[in-house]
ZAMARGU-4260 file (C-alpha; in steps of 0.2 Angstrom, whole numbers, plus 5000, padded with zeros to 4 digits):
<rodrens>
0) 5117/4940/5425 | 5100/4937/5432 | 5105/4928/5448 | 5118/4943/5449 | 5103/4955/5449
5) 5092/4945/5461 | 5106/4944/5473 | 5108/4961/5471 | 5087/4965/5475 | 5089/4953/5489
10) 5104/4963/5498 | 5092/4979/5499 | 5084/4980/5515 | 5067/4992/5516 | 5078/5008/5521
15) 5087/5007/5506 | 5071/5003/5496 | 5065/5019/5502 | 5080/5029/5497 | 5080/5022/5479
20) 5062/5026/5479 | 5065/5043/5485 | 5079/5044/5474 | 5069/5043/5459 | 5054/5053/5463
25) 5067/5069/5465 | 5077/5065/5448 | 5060/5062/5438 | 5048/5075/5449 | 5061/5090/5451
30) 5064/5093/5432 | 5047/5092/5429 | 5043/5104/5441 | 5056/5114/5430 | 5050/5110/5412
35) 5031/5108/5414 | 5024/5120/5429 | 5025/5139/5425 | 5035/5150/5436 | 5018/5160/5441
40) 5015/5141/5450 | 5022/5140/5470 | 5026/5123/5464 | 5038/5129/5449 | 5055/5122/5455
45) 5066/5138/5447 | 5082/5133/5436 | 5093/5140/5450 | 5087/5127/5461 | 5088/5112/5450
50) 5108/5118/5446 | 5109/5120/5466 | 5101/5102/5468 | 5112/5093/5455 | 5128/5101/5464
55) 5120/5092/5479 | 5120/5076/5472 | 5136/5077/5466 | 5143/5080/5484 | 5131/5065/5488
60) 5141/5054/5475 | 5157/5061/5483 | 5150/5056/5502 | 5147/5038/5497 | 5162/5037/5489
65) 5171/5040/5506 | 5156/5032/5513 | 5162/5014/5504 | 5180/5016/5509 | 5181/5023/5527
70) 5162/5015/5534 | 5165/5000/5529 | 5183/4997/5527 | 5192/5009/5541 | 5202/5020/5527
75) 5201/5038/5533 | 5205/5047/5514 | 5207/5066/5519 | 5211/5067/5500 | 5198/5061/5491
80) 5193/5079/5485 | 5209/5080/5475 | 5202/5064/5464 | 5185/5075/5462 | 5195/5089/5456
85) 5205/5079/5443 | 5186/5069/5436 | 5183/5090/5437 | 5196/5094/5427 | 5195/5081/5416
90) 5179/5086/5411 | 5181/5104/5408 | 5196/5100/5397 | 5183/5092/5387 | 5172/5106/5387
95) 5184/5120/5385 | 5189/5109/5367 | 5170/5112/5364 | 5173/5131/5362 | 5183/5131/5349
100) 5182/5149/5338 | 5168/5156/5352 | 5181/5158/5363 | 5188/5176/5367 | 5204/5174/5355
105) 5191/5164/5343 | 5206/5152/5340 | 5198/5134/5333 | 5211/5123/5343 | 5218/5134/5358
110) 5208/5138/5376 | 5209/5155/5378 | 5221/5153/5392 | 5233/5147/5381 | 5233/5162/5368
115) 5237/5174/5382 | 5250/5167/5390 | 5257/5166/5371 | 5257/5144/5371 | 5259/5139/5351
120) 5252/5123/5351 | 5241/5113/5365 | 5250/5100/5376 | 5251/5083/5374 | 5240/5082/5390
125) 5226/5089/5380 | 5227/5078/5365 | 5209/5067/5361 | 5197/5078/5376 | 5189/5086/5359
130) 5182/5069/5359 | 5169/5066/5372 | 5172/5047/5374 | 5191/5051/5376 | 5185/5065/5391
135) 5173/5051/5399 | 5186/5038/5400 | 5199/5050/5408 | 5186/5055/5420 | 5190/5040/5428
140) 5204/5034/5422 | 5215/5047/5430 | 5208/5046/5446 | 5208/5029/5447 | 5227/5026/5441
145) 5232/5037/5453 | 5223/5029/5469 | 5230/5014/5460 | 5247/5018/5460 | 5246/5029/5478
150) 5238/5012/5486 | 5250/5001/5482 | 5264/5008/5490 | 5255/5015/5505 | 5243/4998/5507
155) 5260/4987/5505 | 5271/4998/5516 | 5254/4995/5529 | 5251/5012/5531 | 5237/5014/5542
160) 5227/5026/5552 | 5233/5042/5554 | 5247/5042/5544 | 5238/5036/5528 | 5227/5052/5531
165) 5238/5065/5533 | 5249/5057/5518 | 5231/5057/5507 | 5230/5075/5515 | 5248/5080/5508
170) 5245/5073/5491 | 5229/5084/5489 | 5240/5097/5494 | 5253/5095/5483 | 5242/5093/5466
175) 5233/5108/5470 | 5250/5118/5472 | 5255/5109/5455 | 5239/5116/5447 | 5239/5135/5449
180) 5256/5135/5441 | 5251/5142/5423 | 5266/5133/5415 | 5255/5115/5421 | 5245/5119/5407
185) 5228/5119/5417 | 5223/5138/5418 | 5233/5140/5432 | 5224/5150/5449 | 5207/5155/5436
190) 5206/5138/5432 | 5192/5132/5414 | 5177/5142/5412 | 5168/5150/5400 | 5159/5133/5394
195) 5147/5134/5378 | 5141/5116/5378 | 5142/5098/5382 | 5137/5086/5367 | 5132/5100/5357
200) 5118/5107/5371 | 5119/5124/5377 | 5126/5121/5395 | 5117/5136/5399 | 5099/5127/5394
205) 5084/5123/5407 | 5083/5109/5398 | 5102/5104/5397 | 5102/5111/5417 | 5087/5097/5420
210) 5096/5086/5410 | 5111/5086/5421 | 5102/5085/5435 | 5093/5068/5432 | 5110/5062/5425
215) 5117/5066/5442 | 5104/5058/5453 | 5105/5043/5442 | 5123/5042/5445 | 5119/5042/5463
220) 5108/5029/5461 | 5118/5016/5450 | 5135/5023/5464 | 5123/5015/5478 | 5120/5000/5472
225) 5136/4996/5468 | 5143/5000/5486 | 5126/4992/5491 | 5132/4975/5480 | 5149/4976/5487
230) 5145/4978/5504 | 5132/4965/5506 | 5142/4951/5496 | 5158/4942/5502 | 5169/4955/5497
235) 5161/4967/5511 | 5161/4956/5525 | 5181/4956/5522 | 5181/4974/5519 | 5172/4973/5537
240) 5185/4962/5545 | 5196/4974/5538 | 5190/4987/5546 | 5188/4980/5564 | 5203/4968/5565
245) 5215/4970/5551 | 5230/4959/5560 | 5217/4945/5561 | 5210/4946/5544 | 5228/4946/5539
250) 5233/4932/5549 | 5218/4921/5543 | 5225/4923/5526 | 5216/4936/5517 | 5228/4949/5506
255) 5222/4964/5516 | 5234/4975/5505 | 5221/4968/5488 | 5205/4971/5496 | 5212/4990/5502
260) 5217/4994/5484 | 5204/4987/5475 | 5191/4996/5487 | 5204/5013/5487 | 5202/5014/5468
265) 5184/5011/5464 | 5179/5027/5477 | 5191/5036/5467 | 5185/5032/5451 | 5167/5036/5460
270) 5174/5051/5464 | 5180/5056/5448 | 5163/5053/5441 | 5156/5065/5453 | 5169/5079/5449
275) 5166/5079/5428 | 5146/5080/5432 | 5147/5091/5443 | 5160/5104/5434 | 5146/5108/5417
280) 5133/5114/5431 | 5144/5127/5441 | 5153/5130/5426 | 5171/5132/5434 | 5185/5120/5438
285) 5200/5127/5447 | 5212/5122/5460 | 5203/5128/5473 | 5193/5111/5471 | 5209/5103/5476
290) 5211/5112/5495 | 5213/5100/5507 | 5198/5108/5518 | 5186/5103/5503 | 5189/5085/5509
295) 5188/5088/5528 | 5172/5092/5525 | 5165/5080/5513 | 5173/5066/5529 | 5162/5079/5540
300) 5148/5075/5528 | 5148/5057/5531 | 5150/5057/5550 | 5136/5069/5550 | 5124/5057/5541
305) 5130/5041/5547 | 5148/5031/5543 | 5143/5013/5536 | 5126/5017/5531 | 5128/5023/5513
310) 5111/5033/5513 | 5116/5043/5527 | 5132/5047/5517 | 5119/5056/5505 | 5109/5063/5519
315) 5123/5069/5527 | 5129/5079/5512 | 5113/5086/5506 | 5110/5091/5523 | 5130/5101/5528
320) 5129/5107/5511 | 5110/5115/5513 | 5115/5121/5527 | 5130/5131/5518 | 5120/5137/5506
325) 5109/5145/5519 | 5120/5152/5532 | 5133/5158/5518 | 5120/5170/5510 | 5119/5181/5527
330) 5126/5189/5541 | 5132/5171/5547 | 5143/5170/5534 | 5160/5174/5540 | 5156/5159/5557
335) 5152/5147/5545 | 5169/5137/5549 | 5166/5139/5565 | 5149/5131/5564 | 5155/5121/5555
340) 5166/5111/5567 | 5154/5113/5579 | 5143/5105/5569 | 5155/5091/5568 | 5160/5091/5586
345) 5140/5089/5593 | 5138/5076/5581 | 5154/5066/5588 | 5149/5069/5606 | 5130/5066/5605
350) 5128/5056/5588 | 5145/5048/5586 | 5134/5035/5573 | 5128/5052/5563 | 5111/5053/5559
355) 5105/5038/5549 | 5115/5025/5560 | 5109/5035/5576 | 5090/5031/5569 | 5094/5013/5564
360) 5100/5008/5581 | 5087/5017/5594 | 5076/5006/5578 | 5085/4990/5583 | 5085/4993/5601
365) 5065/4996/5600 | 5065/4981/5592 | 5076/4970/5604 | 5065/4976/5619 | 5050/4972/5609
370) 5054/4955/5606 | 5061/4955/5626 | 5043/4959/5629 | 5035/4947/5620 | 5045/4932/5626
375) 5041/4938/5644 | 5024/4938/5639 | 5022/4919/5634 | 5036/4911/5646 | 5026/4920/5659
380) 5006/4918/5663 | 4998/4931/5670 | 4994/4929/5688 | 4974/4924/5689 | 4964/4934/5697
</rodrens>
């Protein structure tokens, strides 16, 4: 365990140390500034904000995600939102259980949903999510077994490329058509809302709102290293390979179609994790969540801050996303599609490494010629005067 952890401090370069420093000053400083400062302060950070913050670092979760799998192992998934939406779902079914007798229809053991339409009993599919263990392990679980079983037969039929992601695109599509149906037992087109509390705390609570906030940026944190472990171990120098000349790994012996799925399912089961904390602090889950545009642009978010650099991932979604949440609140809002993909387009035309990976190689080129520089300077006396 402890040579596992010093390979682990070893594989982080100052950049990442920065981030993870970074990282941790927001989760510790931005719910203090929440709790402790009065809103009369201009440095009170209001609860608003810190549930706007926490949606961020959920899409940031998301972004690295798809960061892991397309940066640095060439798998394009146009439909990783659909995993986010099930983690989502899973957790609002867990929540919804929570209501019990508050509920509209104040019936201990039925959503309200299900009274309406005139259900008798809950599905089977609902079964143990009153239990908040049972919800946690389904938050992944689900996503998971489903990239499990979806990579096996598109990794070993060496679907690749374009094809994968439209057919990761269609599968999105299809689960999202499957949940607005109000017989699939899932709300249908309304979705789960209406959520009291999660392990007993009022959802609705600053401090429960902070809460899930620091929750979020820790899962960041922990979803970091993890991709930072892999990347930097054995595993990710295959994953690499992969990436830049899958026939050749294949041919040297390695069993592309193992790396692919082990790789395809952890970023699901990341993104799962990212959907059930980030359903509690919007407090809705629908099928809307499932549209294939939701994952165009978390793919958008990652070229934006930097494919295969893991903190420009985050970057790149806290920035997209800010910029959402500004342009969508005034006369913008109807182009914001439209900026969108020209957003997208400038950054593949002038920054095709996105932001991050711009920075670190105008770093490294510095660098070069500074050493360039400095070998001229020894191999070459100066001329006497």
């Amino acid at each position: 365990m402890r040579s596992g952890s010093h390979r682990l401090i070893r594989s982080l370069d100052r950049g990442s140390a920065v981030f993870l420093a970074a990282m941790v000053a927001i989760m510790v400083g931005v719910p203090l500034l929440n709790l402790l400062v009065p809103p009369t302060s201009p440095f009170h950070i209001s609860t608003y904000l810190v549930a706007l913050f926490g949606k961020y670092a959920c899409y940031a979760l998301l972004a690295l995600s798809i960061d892991l799998i397309w940066g640095y192992c060439g798998i394009l998934s146009l439909g990783h939102g659909a995993f986010f939406a099930l983690g989502g779902y899973a957790m609002g079914m867990y929540l919804m259980r929570q209501i019990g007798t508050r509920g509209v229809y104040a019936n201990p053991i039925l959503p309200d949903f299900m009274v309406f339409l005139n259900w008798r009993e809950l599905p089977i599919a609902w079964y143990g999510f009153q239990h908040f263990a049972y919800a946690a392990l389904m938050v992944v679980l689900v996503p998971g077994v489903l990239a499990f079983v979806f990579g096996w037969f598109a990794f070993r039929s060496r679907v690749t490329g374009v094809y994968l992601s439209i057919i990761t695109q269609a599968l999105t599509y299809a689960l999202m058509l499957g949940f607005f149906r109000n017989n699939f037992g899932f709300g249908g087109n309304n979705g789960l809302t209406d959520f009291k509390d999660i392990l007993g705390f009022n959802v609705e609570a600053e401090t429960t709102r902070a809460a899930l906030f620091s929750i979020s940026c820790l899962a960041v944190i922990f979803g970091f290293l993890a991709c930072r472990a892999i990347v930097a171990s054995k595993l990710g120098k295959v994953l690499i390979a992969i990436r830049d000349a899958e026939a050749r790994t294949r041919f040297l012996g390695y069993r592309v179609e193992s790396y692919k799925l082990f790789v395809f399912t952890l970023s699901a089961c990341m993104a799962g994790i990212a959907g059930a904390l980030y359903v509690p602090q919007v407090g809705i889950i629908n099928p809307s969540e499932f549209a294939p545009g939701n994952s165009i642009e978390a793919v958008i978010w990652v070229a934006v801050g930097g494919r295969g650099t893991l903190a420009g991932a985050v970057i790149g979604a806290v920035l997209v996303n800010y910029a959402k949440t500004f342009f969508t609140s005034g006369f913008l809002a109807p182009y914001w599609l439209y900026m969108l993909g020209g957003l997208f387009i400038l950054v593949t035309l002038l920054l095709p490494r996105g932001v991050v990976g711009s920075l670190h190689h105008w770093s490294a080129l510095r660098r070069d010629r500074t050493s360039a520089a400095a070998e001229d300077g020894v191999t070459e006396p100066a001329p006497a005067e």
